[in-house]
N, C-alpha and C positions, 0 to 999 in steps of 0.2 A: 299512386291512388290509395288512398285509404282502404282496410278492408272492411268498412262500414257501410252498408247500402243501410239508402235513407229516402224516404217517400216523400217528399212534401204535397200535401196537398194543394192544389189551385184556386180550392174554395177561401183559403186562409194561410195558403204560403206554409204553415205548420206543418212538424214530422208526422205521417200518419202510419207509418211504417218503419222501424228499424230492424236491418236483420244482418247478421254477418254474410259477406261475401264467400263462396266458395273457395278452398284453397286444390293446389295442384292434386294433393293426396286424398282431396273428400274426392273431387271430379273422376280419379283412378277408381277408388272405391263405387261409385254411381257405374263407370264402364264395365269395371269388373265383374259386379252384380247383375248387368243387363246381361252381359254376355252369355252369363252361366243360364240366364235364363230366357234365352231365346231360342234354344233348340226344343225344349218341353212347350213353350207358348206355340212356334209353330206346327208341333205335331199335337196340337189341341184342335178337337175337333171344329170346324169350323161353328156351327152351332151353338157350342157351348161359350167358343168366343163372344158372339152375336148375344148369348143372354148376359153374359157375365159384365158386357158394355150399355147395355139396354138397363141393368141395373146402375149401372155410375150414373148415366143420364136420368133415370129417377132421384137419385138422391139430389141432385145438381135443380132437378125441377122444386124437389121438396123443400130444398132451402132459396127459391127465388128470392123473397123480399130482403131477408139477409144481404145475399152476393148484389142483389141490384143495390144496396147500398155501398158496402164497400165500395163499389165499381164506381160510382157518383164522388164520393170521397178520393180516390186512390186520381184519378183523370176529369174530374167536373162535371159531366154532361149531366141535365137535369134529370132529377130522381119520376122524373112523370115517364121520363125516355127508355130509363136502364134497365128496367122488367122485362123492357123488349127483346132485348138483346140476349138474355138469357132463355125467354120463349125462342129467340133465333137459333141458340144451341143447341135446343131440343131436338128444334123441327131439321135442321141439316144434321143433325147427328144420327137421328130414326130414318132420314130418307137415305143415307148414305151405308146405314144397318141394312135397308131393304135393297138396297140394290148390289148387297155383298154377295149373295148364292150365285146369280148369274154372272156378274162381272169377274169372279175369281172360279167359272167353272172352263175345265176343261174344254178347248177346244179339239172338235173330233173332227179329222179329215178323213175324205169316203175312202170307202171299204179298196186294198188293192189288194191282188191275191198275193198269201203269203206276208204279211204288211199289219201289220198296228203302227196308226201314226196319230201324235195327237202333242198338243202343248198346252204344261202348265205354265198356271204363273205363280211362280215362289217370294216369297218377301225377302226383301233385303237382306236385313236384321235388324241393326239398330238404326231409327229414324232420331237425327236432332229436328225438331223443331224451336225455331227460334221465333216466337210470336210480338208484336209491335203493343202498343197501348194503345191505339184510338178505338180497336174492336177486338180486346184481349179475348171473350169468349171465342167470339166467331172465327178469327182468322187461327185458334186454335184448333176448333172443330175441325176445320177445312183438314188437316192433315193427321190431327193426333187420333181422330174414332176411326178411318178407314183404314192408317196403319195398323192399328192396334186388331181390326175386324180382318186384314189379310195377314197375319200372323207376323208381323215385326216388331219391337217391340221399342219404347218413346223415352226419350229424354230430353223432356220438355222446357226449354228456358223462356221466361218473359221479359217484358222492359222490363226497369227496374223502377218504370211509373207505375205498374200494377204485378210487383210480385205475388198478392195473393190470389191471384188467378191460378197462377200455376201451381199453387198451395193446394187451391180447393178443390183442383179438376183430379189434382193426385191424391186427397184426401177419399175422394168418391170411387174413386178407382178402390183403395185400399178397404175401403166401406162395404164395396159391391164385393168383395172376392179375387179384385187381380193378384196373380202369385207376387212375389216379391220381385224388384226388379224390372218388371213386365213395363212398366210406369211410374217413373222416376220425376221429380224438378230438379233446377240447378238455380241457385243466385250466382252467377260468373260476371267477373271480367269480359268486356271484347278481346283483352288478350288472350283469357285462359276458354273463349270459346273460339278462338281460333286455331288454338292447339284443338281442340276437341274437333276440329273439322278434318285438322290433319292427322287425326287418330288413323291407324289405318281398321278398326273395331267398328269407327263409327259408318256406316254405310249409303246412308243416303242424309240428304241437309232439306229440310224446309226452310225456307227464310224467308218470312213478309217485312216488309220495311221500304227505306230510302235506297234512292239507287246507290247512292256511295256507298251504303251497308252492303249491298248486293255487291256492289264490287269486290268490297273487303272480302266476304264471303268466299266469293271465284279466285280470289287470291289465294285464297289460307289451302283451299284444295286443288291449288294449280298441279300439285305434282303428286296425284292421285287421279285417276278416273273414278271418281267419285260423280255421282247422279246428285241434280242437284233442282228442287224448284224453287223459283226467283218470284214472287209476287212482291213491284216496284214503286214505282211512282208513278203518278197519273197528270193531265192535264187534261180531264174531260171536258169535250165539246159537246154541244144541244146545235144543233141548226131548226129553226123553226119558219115551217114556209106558209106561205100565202093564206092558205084554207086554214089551217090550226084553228081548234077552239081557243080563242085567246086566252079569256078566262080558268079555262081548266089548266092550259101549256103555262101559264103563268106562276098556277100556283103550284103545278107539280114539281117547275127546276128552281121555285124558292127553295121548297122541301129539298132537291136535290141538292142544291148550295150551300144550305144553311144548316140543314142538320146535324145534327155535332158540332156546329161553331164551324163546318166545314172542314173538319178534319176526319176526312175520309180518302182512299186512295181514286175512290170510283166517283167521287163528288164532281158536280157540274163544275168547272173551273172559266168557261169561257162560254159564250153564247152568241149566236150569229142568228140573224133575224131578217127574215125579209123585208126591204126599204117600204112595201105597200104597209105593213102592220103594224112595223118601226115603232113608232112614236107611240100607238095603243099598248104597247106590249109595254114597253118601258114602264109607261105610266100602270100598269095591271102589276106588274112586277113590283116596282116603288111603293103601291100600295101597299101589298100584300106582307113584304118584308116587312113596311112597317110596325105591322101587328105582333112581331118578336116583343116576350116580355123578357130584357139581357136583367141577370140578378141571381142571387143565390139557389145554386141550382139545389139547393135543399126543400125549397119552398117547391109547394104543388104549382104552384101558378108561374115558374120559371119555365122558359123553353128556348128559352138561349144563356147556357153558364158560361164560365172563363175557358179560356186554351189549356189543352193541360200545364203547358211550360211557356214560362215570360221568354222565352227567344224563341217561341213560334208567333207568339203574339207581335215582336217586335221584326220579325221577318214580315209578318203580314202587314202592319205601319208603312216599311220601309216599302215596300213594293208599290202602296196605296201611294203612298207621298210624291212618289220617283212619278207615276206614270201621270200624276195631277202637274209634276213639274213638267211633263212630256207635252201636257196638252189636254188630256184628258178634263171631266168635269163628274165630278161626284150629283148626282141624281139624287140620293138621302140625305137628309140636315140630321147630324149625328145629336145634334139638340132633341130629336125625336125618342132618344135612350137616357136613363140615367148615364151621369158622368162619375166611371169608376177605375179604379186604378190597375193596371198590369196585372191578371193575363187578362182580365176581362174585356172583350173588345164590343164595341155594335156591329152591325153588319153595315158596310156601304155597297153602293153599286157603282157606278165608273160608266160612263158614256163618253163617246168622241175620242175611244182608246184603236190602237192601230196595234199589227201584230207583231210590230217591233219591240213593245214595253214588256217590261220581265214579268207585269202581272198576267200578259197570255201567253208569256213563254214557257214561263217555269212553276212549277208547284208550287202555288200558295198556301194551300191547309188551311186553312182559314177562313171567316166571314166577308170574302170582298170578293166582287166579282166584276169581269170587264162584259159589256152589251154592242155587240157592232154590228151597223147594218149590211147588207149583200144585198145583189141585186139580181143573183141565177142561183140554182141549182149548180151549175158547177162552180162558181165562187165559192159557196158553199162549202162545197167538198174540197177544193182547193185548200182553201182555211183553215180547216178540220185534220185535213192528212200533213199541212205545213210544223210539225211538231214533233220530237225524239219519242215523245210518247204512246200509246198507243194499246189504253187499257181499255176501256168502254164509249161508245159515242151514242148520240140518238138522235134522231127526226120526228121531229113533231110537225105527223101531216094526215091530213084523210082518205090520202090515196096511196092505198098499201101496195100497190103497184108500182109506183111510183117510187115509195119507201125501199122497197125491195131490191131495186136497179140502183139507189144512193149509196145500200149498202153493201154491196156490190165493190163499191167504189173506194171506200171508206177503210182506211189501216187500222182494224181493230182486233180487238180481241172477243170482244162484244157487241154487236151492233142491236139499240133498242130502237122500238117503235111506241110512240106517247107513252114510254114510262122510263125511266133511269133509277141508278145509284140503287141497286137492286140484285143480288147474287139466286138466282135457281140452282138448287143443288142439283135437279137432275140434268145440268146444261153445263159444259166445260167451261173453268172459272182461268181466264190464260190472258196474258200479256202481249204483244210484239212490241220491238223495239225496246226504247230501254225499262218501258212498262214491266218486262221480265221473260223470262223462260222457264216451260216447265207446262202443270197443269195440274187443278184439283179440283173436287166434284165431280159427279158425275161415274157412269161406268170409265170414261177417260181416265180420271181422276186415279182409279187402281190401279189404270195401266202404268204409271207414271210411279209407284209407291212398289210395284214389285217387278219382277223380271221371268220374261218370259224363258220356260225350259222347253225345249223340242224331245220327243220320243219317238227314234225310229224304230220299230222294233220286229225283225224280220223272224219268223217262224220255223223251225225246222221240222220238216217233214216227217209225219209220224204214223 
């Protein structure tokens, strides 16, 4: 492998980024530095943590239009989108600051005579965070502000689709006051971050991505008890029953489908629909996509850009194609989009698909989606639980009672009601199955990022 990282852009295929790869001896150097400075970060008063990150998160606000450019250049999504996502940084990074004093306070157990008893919870040390490209801010947030606010301290790598992420997030840090070390990046190798997992320095692992990454990961720290959260792959279901507002259910799991070009782990991937509404929903959905402008996601008036990478783009073809050979029938006349070259794709939709075709089996990331009718509530749910995955699901219906008993039912990690493709940081962000393991957000979220200490502490009589 070269030790050249190189960005191409998906706007224009062009390098938009070159930077040299890290070598064995810079990565020692980055360990070395955190370490020395993890014992002064964690006996930093909690407080002082809390402002000295409230300040990286203003500079990071300050320079939005900036970052929301790069961010459009570095992975495609249109420049109308990418503001957002960095208002998203904000807003889970402040809510995950405010819910640092109680979540990392002391718990007190009652009074026994002779007895102080009570547990902290201490940071690791050092957190890898290994962050993906479709949502470099966000799926960074999730891990690197709450480490950093329970006293451990980050060394943060990105794809190598969007190394300046982990440029700016560390440049803001260093802006605000973090001491040195505290908040590091890396350009690495998957070889030379697997060593770094098997550091035995390094102490806990973030990793968002593919579940094969996730594998690799479980691997590199097989022979360490090393803590480790896994945020995976998805194959989100929508079940939509009888009652649904058609109209609105319609156009909320475009949105859930299509945004980003559908390259999201929590994107609606598959869709079951009751046979009464069947035919109306299709045809509301068909419409609705329709109205994607696919084109240079520079332009204000774009809201559907290219794939980041021409072999997501061509995974998603192949699946499209395979499950047309299957039987299936495409709903959208792709004549409805400009006709443009690799990664840029249109959206189609897919009817008369069974849940044998790889387009509802496996992770598409992309703009295609399969529609199939049911004929129960528990069909439904059958359908929905029949898959390895098992990161967020939703029901679109008006009896939340109803709702509430489906998801009940339902192997998830998230279960919505009329809204998806949606993270609350104050609500546990979690996988089952090979969606992943682990947890972020939320007071959970801390629990997950440090270790709990027990204090028995017995009295002696005086």
């Amino acid at each position: 492998m070269s030790n050249i990282l190189q960005t191409r852009s998906p706007i224009d295929l062009e390098v938009f980024v070159e930077r040299s790869r890290s070598t064995e001896a810079e990565l020692e150097g980055l360990l070395e530095r955190a370490s020395r400075a993890s014992t002064p970060w964690r006996r930093t008063p909690l407080a002082e943590r809390l402002t000295l990150l409230e300040a990286l998160v203003q500079r990071i606000v300050g320079r939005r239009e900036l970052l929301a450019e790069e961010l459009t250049r570095q992975m495609g999504r249109p420049i109308r989108h990418t503001p957002g996502e960095i208002d998203g940084f904000a807003f889970r990074a402040r809510s995950m600051l405010g819910l640092a004093e109680a979540s990392l306070a002391e718990i007190r157990q009652p009074m026994e005579e002779g007895f102080v008893r009570f547990i902290r919870r201490e940071p690791h040390g050092i957190c890898l965070v290994l962050s993906p490209w479709n949502y470099p801010w966000l799926t960074a947030v999730n891990a690197v502000i709450p480490a950093l606010a329970a006293g451990n301290v980050v060394l943060l790598k990105h794809s190598e689709q969007t190394p300046l992420v982990a440029e700016r997030i560390v440049e803001a840090g260093k802006e605000a006051g973090l001491p040195e070390g505290v908040l590091s990046y890396v350009h690495a190798s998957h070889e030379l971050m697997a060593r770094a997992v098997a550091d035995p320095r390094v102490a806990y692992v973030a990793f968002t991505g593919s579940v094969e990454g996730g594998r690799a990961i479980h691997r590199a720290g097989a022979d360490r008890f090393i803590p480790m959260g896994l945020e995976l792959g998805g194959k989100d279901p929508a079940y939509v029953r009888a009652d649904a507002d058609l109209e609105r259910t319609a156009e909320n799991l475009v949105d859930g489908a299509f945004y980003n070009a559908g390259q999201s782990c929590c994107a609606i991937e598959r869709i079951y629909v009751h046979r009464d509404i069947y035919p109306g929903f299709v045809e509301a959905f068909v419409e609705i996509t329709g109205r994607y402008a696919l084109g240079d996601p520079m332009r204000p008036e774009t809201t559907l850009g290219p794939l980041a990478r021409e072999r997501g783009a061509a995974l998603v073809q192949a699946q499209v194609q395979a499950a047309i050979a299957a039987g299936a029938r495409a709903a959208l006349d792709p004549s409805r989009f400009p006709s443009m070259p690799s990664p840029y794709l249109a959206p189609q939709v897919l009817v008369d698909v069974d849940d044998e075709m790889e387009l509802m089996r496996e992770e598409t990331f992309g703009p295609a989606i399969g529609i199939m009718a049911v004929d129960s509530d528990e069909e439904a749910i059958a359908r929905m639980n029949a898959s390895r995955y098992g990161l967020t699901a939703s029901v679109w219906t008006a009896d939340l009672e109803r709702a509430q008993a489906i998801g009940d039912e339902v192997e998830t990690g998230t279960f919505f009601l009329n809204r998806c493709d949606y993270l609350d940081p104050h609500l546990a962000w979690v996988g089952v199955k090979d969606s992943g393991m682990g947890c972020t957000l939320s007071s959970i979220g801390y629990e997950h990022l440090t270790r709990p200490k027990s204090y028995h502490l017995r009295l002696v009589p005086g």
